[in-house]
C-alpha positions, -999 to +999 in steps of 0.1 A: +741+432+042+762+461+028+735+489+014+744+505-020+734+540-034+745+562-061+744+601-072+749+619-101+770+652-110+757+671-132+771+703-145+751+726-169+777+748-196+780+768-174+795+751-145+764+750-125+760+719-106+723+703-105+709+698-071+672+685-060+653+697-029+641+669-011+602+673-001+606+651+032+630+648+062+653+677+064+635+694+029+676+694+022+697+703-014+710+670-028+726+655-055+700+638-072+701+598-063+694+572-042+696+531-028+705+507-055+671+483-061+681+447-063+690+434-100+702+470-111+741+479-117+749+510-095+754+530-129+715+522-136+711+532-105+724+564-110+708+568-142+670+560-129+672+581-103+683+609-124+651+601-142+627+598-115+637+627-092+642+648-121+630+641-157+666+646-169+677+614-194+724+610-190+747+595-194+779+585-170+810+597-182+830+582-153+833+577-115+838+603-098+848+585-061+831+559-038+828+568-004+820+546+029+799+555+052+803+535+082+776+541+106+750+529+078+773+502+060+767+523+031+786+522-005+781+558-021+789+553-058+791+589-072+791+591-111+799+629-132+770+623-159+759+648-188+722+657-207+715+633-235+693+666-244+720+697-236+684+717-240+664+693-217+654+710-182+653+691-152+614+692-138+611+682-100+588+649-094+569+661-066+563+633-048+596+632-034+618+668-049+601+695-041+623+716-067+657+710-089+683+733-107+715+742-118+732+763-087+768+780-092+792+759-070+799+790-049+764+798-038+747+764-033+717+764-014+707+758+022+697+734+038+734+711+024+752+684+039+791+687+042+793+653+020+771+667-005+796+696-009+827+676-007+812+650-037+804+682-058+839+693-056+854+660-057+840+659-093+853+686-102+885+681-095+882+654-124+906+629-110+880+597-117+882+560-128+862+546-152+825+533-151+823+498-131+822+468-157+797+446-159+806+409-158+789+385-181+777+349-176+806+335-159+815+303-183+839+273-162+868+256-182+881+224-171 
């Protein structure tokens, strides 16, 4: 069965993109996301994530791409999002970011994957769709 994930973009006023350190596996920079939990929409997804890893409560604006990622028969659903609080500061949950913040996107930090790179600057180049739709209760004429 075809896994699911989703990220968030985040950009601060001043451009700055958010990133989370991860506290396990290669302690990399990431967007701040994660696998889709059954019954959730990949924009919840998205959204909770946010939320756990980083305290932060957004909102999706748009898609920013989908990417496939063959070798795990993964979906990556990447959404450019914005601070329901401009204020609000993003606070690392320890149990799995070990710290988060805005970087400029010319001196993000290392450890970072290629892909991460490539989703940050796919956002910005702002040429998105718009958030998936959700379906309702299907209702059959005859």
């Amino acid at each position: 069965m075809k896994r699911l994930g989703a990220a968030a973009v985040i950009f601060d006023d001043d451009g700055h993109v958010l990133l989370v350190k991860h506290s396990y596996g290669r302690l990399n920079w990431e967007l701040a996301g994660g696998a889709a939990e059954p019954d959730e929409s990949i924009v919840e997804t998205a959204l909770g994530e946010v939320r756990e890893e980083t305290g932060l409560d957004v909102e999706a604006e748009y898609t920013s791409d989908v990417y496939y990622e063959p070798a795990e028969d993964f979906l990556h659903f990447v959404f450019v999002c914005h601070r329901l609080d401009p204020q609000a500061q993003p606070r690392p949950n320890l149990a799995e970011i070990s710290v988060c913040g805005f970087w400029p996107i010319d001196e993000l930090p290392r450890p970072i994957s290629t892909f991460t790179i490539r989703r940050v600057r796919d956002a910005l180049a702002g040429d998105g769709w718009p958030l998936p739709a959700i379906v309702p209760h299907r209702e059959w004429l005859e």
